[in-house]
N, C-alpha and C positions, 0 to 999 in steps of 0.2 A: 607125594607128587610134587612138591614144592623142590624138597633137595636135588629130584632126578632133573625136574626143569633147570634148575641152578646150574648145573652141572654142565647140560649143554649149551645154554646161552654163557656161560661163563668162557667154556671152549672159542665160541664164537666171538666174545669180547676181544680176548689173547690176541685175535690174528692184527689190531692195532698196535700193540708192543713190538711183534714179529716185522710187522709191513712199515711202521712209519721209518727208521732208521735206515730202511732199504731203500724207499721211495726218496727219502733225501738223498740217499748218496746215488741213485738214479737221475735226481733231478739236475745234480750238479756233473754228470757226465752226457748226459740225452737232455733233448730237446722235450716237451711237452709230451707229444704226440708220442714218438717211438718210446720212452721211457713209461707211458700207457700200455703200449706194444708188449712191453714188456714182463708188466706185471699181471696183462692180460693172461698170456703165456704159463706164469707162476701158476695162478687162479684155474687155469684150465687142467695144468699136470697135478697140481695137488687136489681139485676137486674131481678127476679125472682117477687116480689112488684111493682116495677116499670110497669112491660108490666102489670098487672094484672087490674093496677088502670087506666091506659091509655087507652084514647076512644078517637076516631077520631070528630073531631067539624061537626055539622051540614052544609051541604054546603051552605044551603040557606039561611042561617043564620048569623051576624057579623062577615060581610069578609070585608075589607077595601081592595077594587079594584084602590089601587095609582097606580098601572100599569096593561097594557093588558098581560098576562100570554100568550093566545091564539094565539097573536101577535108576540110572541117572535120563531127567531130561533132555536128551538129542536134538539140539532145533536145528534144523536146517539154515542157512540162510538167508533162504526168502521169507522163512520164520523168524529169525534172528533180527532183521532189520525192521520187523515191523511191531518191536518190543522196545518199550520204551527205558527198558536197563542198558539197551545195545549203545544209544545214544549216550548216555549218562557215562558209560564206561569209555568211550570213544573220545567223549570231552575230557573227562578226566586226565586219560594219557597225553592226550594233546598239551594241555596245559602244563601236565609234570614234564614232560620235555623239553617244553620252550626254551627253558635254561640253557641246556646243552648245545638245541642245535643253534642258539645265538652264540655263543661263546666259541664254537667249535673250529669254525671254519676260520677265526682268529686268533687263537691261542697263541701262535707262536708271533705275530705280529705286533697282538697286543700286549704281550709278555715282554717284550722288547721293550715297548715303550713304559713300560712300567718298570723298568729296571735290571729288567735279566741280561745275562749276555746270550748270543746266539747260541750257543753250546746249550746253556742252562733252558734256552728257551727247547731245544728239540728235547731236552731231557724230560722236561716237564710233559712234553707229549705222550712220551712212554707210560712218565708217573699216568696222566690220566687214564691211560689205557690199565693200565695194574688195579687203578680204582673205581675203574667201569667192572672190569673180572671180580671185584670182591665183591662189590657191589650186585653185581647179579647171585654169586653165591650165597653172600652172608643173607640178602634182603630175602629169600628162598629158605632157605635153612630155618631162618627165625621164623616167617610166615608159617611154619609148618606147626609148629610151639604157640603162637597168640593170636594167627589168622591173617588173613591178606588186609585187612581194614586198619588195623593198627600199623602195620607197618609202611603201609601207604602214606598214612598222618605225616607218622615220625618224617617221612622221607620228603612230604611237600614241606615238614617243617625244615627239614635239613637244609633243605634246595632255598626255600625262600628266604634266610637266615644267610649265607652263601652269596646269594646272591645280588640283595643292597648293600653285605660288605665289600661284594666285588666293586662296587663303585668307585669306589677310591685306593682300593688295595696296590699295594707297590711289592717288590721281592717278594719274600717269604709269604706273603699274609695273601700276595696274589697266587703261588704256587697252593697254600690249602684251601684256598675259594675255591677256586677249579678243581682242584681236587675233592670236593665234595660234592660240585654239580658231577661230577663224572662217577662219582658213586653211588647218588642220586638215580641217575641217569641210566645206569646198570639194574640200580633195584627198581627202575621203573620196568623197566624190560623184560624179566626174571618174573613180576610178583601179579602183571597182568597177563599172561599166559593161562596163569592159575584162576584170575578171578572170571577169567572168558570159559577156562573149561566148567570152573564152579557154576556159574548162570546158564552155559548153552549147552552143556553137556558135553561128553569127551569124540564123540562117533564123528562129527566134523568140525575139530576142533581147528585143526590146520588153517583150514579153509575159511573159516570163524572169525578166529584170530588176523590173519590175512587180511580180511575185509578191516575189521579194527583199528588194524594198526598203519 
C-alpha cells in the first residue's frame, strides 16, 4: 500500500518539474494575471483528459488482497477527530513541513542571493521538484520494508540536519540543502497517507486524510 501510494503522489510531485519552466517563460511574456489565465487553462484540459480516460478496475479482478480491508477500523470523521492520534498525527505533519513551505516560496530569490546565477537559480527549481518525486516514492517503497515510524524519524532527521545547514549555505551546499527539504517534503506527503489509512482505516480514507492535511 505504501508503493501504490508512492506512485501517485510521485505523479503528482512531477507536475512542478513540468509547470515551473513553463510559468517562467509565461511570466516573462504575460502579465501576472493572464499568464494565471493561462495555466488555468493547461490544468483544466489535462485534468479535463485525465478523468475522461479514467475507469475504475474490475473488482473481481487482479486485486492483490496483502491485507483484510474489511478488517480494518473505518472511523468516520466525526470519529476521527475526536481521537486523540488524529491530533498527534495532524501535528506531526505540520511540523515536518514547515521546512519546505518556508523555503519554497523563496528558492529562486534566495538562491540568488547565495550565489547562484538566474539560470541555475530556475534549474535548482526543477532539481527540487525531481526530489520531492523521489522523495514521495523512495520514502513509500521503504516504508513498506521497516514501517511508516522509522522512516518518518529518518526524514525529521534529514529535514532538521538541512535545514540549520541551510543557514549559511552558499552555491552548491545551498542547491543539496534544498534539495533535501524537498525530499523531505515528498516523503512527508507519500508516508502520511499510509499512516492515516493505518489508524483510521481505509473506507474514508480520502476524506480523512483531507481533513489532516
Amino acid at each position: 500500500k505504501g508503493f501504490a501510494s508512492g506512485i501517485v503522489v510521485c505523479a503528482v510531485g512531477m507536475n512542478g518539474f513540468i509547470m515551473s519552466p513553463i510559468c517562467n517563460k509565461l511570466l516573462l511574456v504575460w502579465d501576472f494575471s493572464k499568464a494565471m489565465i493561462i495555466v488555468a487553462i493547461i490544468y483544466a484540459v489535462v485534468i479535463g483528459l485525465g478523468a475522461w480516460i479514467i475507469h475504475l478496475p474490475d473488482s473481481k479482478k487482479n486485486i492483490r488482497n496483502d491485507f483484510d480491508i474489511s478488517l480494518m477500523n473505518n472511523c468516520k470523521p466525526r470519529e476521527m477527530i475526536k481521537k486523540k492520534e488524529f491530533y498527534f498525527i495532524s501535528g506531526a505533519m505540520a511540523l515536518g513541513m514547515a521546512a519546505y513551505f518556508t523555503i519554497s516560496p523563496m528558492t529562486k530569490t534566495l538562491g540568488m542571493q547565495r550565489g547562484l546565477s538566474e539560470t541555475e537559480a530556475v534549474i535548482i527549481i526543477m532539481i527540487i521538484a525531481i526530489s520531492n518525486c523521489f522523495g514521495r516514492l523512495i520514502s513509500t517503497l521503504v516504508s513498506d520494508r521497516i514501517g511508516c515510524k522509522k522512516v518518518l524519524i529518518a526524514l525529521y532527521l534529514i529535514s532538521t540536519v538541512s535545514s540549520f545547514t541551510l543557514l549559511n549555505a552558499t552555491n552548491i551546499i545551498y542547491m543539496i540543502c534544498v534539495s533535501f527539504i524537498a525530499f523531505c517534503y515528498g516523503g512527508f506527503f507519500g508516508v502520511f497517507p499510509i499512516v492515516s489509512i493505518e489508524k483510521f482505516g481505509n473506507k474514508y480514507s480520502g476524506l480523512n486524510y483531507g481533513i489532516i492535511m
